[in-house]
C-alpha positions in Angstrom: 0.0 0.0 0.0 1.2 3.5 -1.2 1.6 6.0 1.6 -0.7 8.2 -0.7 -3.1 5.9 -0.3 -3.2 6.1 3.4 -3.2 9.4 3.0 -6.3 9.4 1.2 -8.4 7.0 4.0 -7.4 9.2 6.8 -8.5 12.4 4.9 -11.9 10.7 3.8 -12.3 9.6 7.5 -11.4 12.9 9.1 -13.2 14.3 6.7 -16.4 12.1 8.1 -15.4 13.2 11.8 -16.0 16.6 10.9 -18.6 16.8 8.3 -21.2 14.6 10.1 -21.1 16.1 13.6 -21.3 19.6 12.0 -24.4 18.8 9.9 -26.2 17.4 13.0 -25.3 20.7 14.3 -26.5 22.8 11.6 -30.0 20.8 11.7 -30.3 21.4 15.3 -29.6 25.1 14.8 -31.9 25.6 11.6 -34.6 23.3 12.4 -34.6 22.6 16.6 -38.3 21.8 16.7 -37.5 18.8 13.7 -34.1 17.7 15.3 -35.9 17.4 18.7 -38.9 15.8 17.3 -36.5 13.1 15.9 -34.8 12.8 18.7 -38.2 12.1 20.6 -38.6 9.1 18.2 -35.3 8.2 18.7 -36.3 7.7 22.1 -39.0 5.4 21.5 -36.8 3.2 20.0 -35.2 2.4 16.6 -36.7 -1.0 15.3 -39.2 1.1 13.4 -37.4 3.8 12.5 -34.9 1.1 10.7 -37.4 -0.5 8.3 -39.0 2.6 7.6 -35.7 3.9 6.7 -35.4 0.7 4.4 -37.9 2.3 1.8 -35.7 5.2 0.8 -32.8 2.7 0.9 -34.4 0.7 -2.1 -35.7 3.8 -3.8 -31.6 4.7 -4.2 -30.5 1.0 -4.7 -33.1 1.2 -7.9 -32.0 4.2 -9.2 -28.5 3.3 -8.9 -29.3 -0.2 -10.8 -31.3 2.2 -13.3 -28.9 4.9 -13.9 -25.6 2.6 -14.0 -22.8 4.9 -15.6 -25.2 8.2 -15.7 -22.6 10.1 -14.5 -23.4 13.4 -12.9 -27.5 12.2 -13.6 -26.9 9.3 -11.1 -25.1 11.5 -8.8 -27.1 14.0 -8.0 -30.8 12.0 -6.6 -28.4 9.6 -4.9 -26.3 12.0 -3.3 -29.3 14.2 -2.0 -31.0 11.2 -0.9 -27.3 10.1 1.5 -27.8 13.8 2.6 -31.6 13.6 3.8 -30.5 10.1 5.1 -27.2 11.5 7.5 -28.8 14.9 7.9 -32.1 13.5 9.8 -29.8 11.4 11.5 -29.2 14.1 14.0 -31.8 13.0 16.0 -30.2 9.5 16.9 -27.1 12.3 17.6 -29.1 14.2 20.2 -30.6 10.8 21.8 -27.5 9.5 22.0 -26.0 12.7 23.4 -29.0 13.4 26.2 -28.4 9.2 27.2 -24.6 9.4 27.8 -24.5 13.4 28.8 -27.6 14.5 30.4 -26.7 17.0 32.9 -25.9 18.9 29.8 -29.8 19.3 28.7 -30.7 22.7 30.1 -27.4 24.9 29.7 -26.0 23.8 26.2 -28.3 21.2 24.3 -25.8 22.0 21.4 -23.3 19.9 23.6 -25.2 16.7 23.6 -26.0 16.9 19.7 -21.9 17.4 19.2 -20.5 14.8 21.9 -23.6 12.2 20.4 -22.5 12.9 16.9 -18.7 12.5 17.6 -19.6 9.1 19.3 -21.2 7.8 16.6 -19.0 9.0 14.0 -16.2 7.3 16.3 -18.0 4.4 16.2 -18.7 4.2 12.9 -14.3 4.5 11.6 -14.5 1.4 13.2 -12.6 -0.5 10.6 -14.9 -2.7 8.2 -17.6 -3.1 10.6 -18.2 0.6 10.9 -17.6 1.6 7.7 -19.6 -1.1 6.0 -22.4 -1.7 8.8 -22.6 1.1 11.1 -21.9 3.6 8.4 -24.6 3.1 6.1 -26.8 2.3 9.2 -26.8 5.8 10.2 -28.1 6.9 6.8 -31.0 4.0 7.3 -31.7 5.4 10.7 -32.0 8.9 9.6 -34.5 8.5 7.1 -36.8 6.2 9.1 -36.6 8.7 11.4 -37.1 11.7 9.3 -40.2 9.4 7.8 -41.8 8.5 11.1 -41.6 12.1 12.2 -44.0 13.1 9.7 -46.6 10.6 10.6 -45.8 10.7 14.2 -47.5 13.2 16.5 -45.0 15.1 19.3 -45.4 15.7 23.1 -46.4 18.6 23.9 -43.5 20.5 23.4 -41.2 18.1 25.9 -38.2 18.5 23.6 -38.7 21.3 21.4 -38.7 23.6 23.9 -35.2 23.2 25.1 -33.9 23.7 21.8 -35.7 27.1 20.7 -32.9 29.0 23.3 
């Protein structure tokens, strides 16, 4: 193995360190009332959420067997698809952030979103497990929890509240 080839796995995995925690972020600062509402369902559990999320994973699985070599035409519904899939996955971020860290709820909720998201992203570098498991699983989660928010009616403002600071 060439040392530019290392090179190029630890800048796409640092790259994943930083770019997933971040967009949790920016979905909790855009959108609180969603990213807590996922988070709420989060809560409830994820069996659910994971083969809801399976119905967006065969939507891109057929257009990727469709498209085959379309280029820049295959790369764009796939790609925003990954990014509905990671971005909604900040609420499993915040869950997991609020389980492992909450006495950090009421002063900086932002906290819990960033430490969640770091341990998942840690967990998911793990070599060939995470990357081909625990990876993609994360994009699963997201959208079968982005899904089952829509359907699914919030408490009366239990999370959203905290957020909206």
């Amino acid at each position: 193995m060439l040392i530019s080839t290392i090179f190029m796995w630890v800048a796409i995995a640092l790259g994943f360190v930083v770019a997933l925690p971040c967009l949790w972020l920016i979905g909790l600062a855009l959108w609180p009332k969603a990213s807590a509402k996922r988070a709420e369902i989060a809560a409830l559990g994820l069996g659910k959420a994971f083969l809801i999320g399976l119905i967006p994973l065969f939507v891109t699985i057929a257009i990727l067997s469709k498209m085959g070599k379309g280029g820049i035409v295959a790369v764009l519904p796939v790609g925003a698809l990954m990014l509905w899939g990671f971005a909604s996955a900040d609420g499993l971020a915040i869950f997991v952030g609020r389980e492992v860290w909450p006495q950090l709820s009421e002063a900086r909720p932002w906290e819990q979103t960033l430490r969640g998201g770091l341990l998942l992203v840690g967990a998911a570098l793990l070599p060939l497990v995470g990357w081909i498991f625990i990876l993609p699983l994360l994009g699963v989660l997201g959208w079968g929890l982005s899904l089952r928010s829509l359907f699914t009616k919030s408490k009366a403002g239990v999370a959203s509240d905290s957020f909206a600071e």
